[in-house]
Steps between C-alpha positions, in 0.01 A plus 500: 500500500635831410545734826458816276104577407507826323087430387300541823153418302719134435359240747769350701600138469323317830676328686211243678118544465407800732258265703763277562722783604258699680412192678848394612549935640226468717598122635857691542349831674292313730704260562838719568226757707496176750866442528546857560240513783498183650847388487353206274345413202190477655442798749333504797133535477425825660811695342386371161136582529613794648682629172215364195238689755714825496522469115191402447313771647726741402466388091208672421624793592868476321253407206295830527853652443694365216143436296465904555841517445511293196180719333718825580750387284323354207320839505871629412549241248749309712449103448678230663702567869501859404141522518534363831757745589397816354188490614583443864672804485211647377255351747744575758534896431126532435385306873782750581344838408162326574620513879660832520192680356225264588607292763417155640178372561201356307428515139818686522739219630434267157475813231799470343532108510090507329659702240782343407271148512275698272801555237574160545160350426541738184833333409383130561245566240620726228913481555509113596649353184737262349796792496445492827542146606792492264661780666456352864663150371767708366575650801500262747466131273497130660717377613704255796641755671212658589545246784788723660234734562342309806768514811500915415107477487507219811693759743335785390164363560557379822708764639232738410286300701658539822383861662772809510694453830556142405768490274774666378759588751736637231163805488472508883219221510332748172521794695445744237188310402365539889573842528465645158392299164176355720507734757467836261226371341289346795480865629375651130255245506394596813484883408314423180775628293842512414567819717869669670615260821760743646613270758614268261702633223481162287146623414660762272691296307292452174327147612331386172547120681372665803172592389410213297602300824223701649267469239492134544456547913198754366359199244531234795294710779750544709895513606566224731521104395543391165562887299869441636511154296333669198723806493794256505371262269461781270876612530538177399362476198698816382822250554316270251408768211880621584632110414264507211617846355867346537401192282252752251853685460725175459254348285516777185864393470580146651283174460231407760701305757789752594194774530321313724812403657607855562140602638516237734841646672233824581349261757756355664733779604465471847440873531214432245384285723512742833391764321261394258321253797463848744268812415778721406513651110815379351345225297282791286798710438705114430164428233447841345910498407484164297134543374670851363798370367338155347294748283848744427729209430287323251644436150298652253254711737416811304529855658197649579365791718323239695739306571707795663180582669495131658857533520499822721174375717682178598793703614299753673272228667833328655582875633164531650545122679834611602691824488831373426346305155573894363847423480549101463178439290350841360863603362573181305217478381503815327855439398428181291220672390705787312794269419271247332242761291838690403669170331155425344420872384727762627486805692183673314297195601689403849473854648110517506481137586724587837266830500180262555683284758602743710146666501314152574720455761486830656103498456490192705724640787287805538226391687774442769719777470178741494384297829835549702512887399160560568593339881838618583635733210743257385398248225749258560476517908685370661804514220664807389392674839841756496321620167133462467420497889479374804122459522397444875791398590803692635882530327641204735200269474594528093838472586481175710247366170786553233746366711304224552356455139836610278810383458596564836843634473710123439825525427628373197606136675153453620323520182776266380421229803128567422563395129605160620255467797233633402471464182713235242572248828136560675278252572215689388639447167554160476881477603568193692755461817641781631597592866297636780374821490648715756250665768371887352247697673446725232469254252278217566393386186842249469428139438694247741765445238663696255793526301376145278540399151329790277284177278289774321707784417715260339296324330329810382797675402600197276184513344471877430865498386431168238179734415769785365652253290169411295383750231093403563587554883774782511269797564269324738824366695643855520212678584485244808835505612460896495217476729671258735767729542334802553243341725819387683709822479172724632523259755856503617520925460124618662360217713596378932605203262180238647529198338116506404539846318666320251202267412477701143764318338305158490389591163844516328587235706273248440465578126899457489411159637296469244758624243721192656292211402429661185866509423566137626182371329616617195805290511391231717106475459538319841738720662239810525248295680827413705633837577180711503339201727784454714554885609109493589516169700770700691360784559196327606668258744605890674205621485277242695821479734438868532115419622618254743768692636299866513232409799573603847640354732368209750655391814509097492478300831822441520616931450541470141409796285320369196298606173166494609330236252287670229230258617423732796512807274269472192180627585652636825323838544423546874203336633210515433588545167772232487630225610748803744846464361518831544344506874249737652631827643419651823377855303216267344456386832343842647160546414488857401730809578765699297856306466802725438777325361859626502752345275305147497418481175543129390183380573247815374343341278334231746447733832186743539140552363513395129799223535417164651172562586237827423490602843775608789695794583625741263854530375721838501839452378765640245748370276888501594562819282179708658434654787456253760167578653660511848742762378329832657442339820859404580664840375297667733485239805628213707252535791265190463200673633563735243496277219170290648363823467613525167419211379136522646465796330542307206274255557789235534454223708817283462833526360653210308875610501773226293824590696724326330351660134581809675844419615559360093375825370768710697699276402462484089250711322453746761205564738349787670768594752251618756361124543748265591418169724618625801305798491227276427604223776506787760189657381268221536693328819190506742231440240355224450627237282253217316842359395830365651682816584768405404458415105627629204127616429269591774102620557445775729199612665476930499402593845 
């Protein structure tokens, strides 16, 4: 079979009849989705029930989505996985504005999803033809390595099955997602809108994840229970339109196996699989970069207007999931764009193509940038403060943000250590071996290990290098390699250098794994299946060794710290909506009241009216870069009948103060320097405690 297929209307050769092969993924997914959570091949029976219940009931809903989504995009005259993925970003802008200017809540909460089922109902019966068919076997074709898809799809469906706060100590136990991806949007839904939060700052950032993650608490009637398996179910299919935009793009210019081969290596990156399994945003920006590029690196695809439209909106939709998509996503996107419509027609016709990119983009970002200037002034808040403005925040509180959020200040050999630790020899990218990781406070998202063997960079650098040396493949190659290395180099110059930042170079990676079997296939028919197969069966032997290792800690009988078996974690929300992996909390304990927190933010998303359960106290608290609520009080007092008074005053009625979040604060990112735990310890020494006194986290009655 020839690896090179420059006619994309040209059915591939099969390899098997799809029932066959469609039969034999499904024994595979299920099969591996029991290994992974039992420890077997046959799982227990409540951890396995656990996990088709979760998907089941959250299927119709993922459903609603892509069949909107799909409808969106035929109504732009996308077909195939570009349908798929062009009209999410469609669907996902327009529930977008829906919320800023309409909000959440009846009719409202479906509008955009009825009209992009409407388009699709359209496109089933006028659009629905043979090109089409043609065009989605062409792009994604039959084959036996579709079979490499199922440990990627295995993990990610059953790690996206166990609650935030479960998994994922490399995130904190999915902190983030407790405290800001879930968290932000639980409190719009509550307000009815998407509306300015400003004790927590992540609610400016442009959230285009955020809102769609509240859209679908909005559709389900309510926060608590089984939205937080939805939203990250949903995340999770954005890792599977991102592994099939990787083998839509390998596909135009290799033969069927090494695509799917190279879309497969999307699913089993372990930080894929961490990512992609939690309620974060980095699988949309991951999807909207190879559905972009699988539609710019096409052989043959004619210049249009609309295509630099779809182009731009992809690459402004990644922006509006995640800020930093401007530079790693938006950028080369645009850049391919111009390079390729300049070698097909030259300036005259390049320049207004770029022109139309730019302005879809931009279009697409304005809702948000008009939003943050309307609340604070600054339209990128809280970036480019020294410039635009601070909003409602002081200089310092900006100050402690950037130094936080930029590059930090490294020297030169730290970003060269960081190259090798957290990045070519991490774990998160598939490297194996490696040495412990030594203990960082400011750092915690380090794998165990590091320093291994860098599997997929190698491999992919093989690949996109043997891609150079084909004509049919040159441009394609080059145009990847260029991304890879400016993905990496923006990086290694403006990041803190987090491993997980870096989850934007999975597309050029995995299509240069791709690019590998091809160029083995072609001189070994065998050998691809070999090479592609091989680096994928590695990478996936990480990854569910990533799951296994990632759970928390459990103290055996006999003092051993252990992973605590996923068997206790899927389905593990905190009674009585679970099975109580998580474990109740003494704030849902209270009946009613007003809860102040102060720097305990781990576990927000679970504690107060709205989380576990629709009644208890209510829950004041700020982020670690806003004013801690407590602030005033302790820059004017330390008297403690002072502050009951206070407090009162405020209708609080207990304090739930993390010490030891405090004391990490101080000592990393930087906290409030008026609250400190001692303060806080001496403050509340006679009041009365409804936990040990001595924690790391305690409950305190206000006199």
């Amino acid at each position: 079979m020839s690896e090179v297929s420059r006619d994309l209307n040209a059915p591939p050769a099969a390899a098997g009849p799809l029932p066959v092969v469609a039969g034999l993924f499904l024994l595979g997914w299920v099969g591996l989705s029991g290994f992974v959570v039992g420890g077997g091949l046959l799982p227990g029976a409540l951890p396995g029930a656990a996990v088709g219940v979760i998907a089941l009931e959250a299927l119709p809903w993922l459903l609603l989505w892509w069949l909107a989504a799909w409808g969106c995009g035929r109504g732009l005259r996308q077909r195939g996985v570009a349908a798929f993925g062009v009209g999410m970003a469609v669907l996902l802008v327009l529930d977008y504005v829906t919320r800023l200017t309409l909000g959440y809540g009846g009719v409202l909460t479906f509008l955009p999803q009825g009209v992009g089922l409407g388009l699709a109902g359209w496109g089933a019966y006028v659009k629905w033809s043979d090109p089409d068919l043609r065009e989605l076997r062409s792009g994604l074709g039959v084959s036996w390595a579709w079979l490499a898809w199922t440990p990627g799809l295995a993990v990610l469906l059953v790690a996206a099955c166990c609650p935030p706060g479960t998994l994922w100590r490399v995130e904190a136990l999915q902190y983030d997602t407790t405290s800001y991806h879930l968290q932000v949007p639980r409190e719009w839904v509550a307000a009815g809108k998407v509306t300015e939060l400003e004790h927590n700052v992540y609610a400016y950032l442009p959230g285009l994840l955020e809102s769609a993650y509240g859209t679908l608490m909005a559709m389900r009637g309510g926060v608590a229970g089984g939205s937080v398996y939805v939203a990250q179910l949903f995340h999770a299919s954005f890792a599977v339109l991102a592994a099939s935009g990787v083998t839509s793009l390998l596909r135009s210019w290799v033969g069927v196996t090494a695509a799917v081969l190279g879309g497969a290596v999307v699913l089993v990156v372990p930080w894929a699989a961490v990512t992609g399994s939690s309620a974060y945003n980095e699988m949309a920006v991951v999807a909207f970069a190879a559905v972009g590029l699988s539609l710019l690196l096409r052989p043959g695809a004619r210049l249009s207007l609309l295509l630099a439209m779809v182009v731009g909106g992809l690459a402004g939709a990644a922006t509006l999931a995640k800020l930093t998509a401007g530079f790693t996503v938006a950028l080369p996107l645009g850049a391919v764009l111009l390079v390729r419509a300049w070698r097909g027609a030259g300036w005259k016709r390049a320049l207004p193509a770029a022109g139309v990119c730019v302005l879809a983009g931009v279009l697409v970002l304005s809702p948000y940038l008009v939003r943050n200037a309307a609340w604070t002034g600054n339209p990128v808040f809280p970036f480019a403060t020294g410039v635009l403005g601070t909003g409602h925040w002081d200089a310092a509180r900006a100050e402690r943000w950037d130094a936080a959020h930029g590059s930090g200040g490294a020297s030169a050999g730290e970003r060269v250590s960081a190259v090798w630790r957290q990045a070519l020899g991490n774990a998160g990218y598939g490297a194996w071996g490696g040495s412990p990781t030594p203990a960082e406070s400011r750092n915690v998202a380090r794998f165990g290990v590091e320093g291994g063997v860098p599997v997929l960079w190698l491999a992919a650098a093989v690949g996109l290098v043997a891609g150079l040396a084909r004509g049919p493949t040159r441009f394609a190659a080059a145009a990847l390699l260029g991304l890879l290395l400016w993905q990496f180099g923006w990086w290694l110059t403006a990041t803190h250098l987090q491993s997980r930042f870096l989850i934007v170079v999975v597309v050029p990676l995995a299509a240069g794994v791709g690019a590998l079997a091809a160029a083995a296939g072609a001189w070994r028919p065998w050998l691809g299946g070999l090479a592609g197969g091989g680096v994928v069966a590695v990478l996936a032997v990480g990854s569910i060794a990533v799951l296994w290792d990632q759970t928390p800690r459990l103290t055996t009988d006999d003092g051993r710290r252990v992973p605590a078996p996923l068997t206790l974690l899927v389905d593990g929300l905190p009674p009585p909506l679970g099975r109580g992996a998580i474990g109740p909390s003494p704030v849902n304990e209270l009946p009613a009241g007003r809860v102040m927190a102060v720097g305990n933010n781990q576990s927000l998303l679970y504690l107060g009216r709205g989380g576990v359960t629709p009644r208890g106290p209510e829950l004041v608290y700020a982020s670690a870069f806003d004013r801690s609520p407590i602030t005033p009080l302790l820059e004017t007092t330390d008297d403690p009948a002072a502050a009951a008074a206070w407090l009162r005053g405020r209708g609080v009625t207990h304090l739930w103060l993390g010490y030891s979040e405090i004391d990490r604060l101080h000592a990393t990112y930087g906290f409030d320097a008026a609250v400190t735990s001692d303060r806080l310890r001496r403050l509340v020494a006679d009041w009365e405690h409804l936990t040990p006194r001595g924690g790391p986290t305690v409950l305190v009655v206000v006199p």
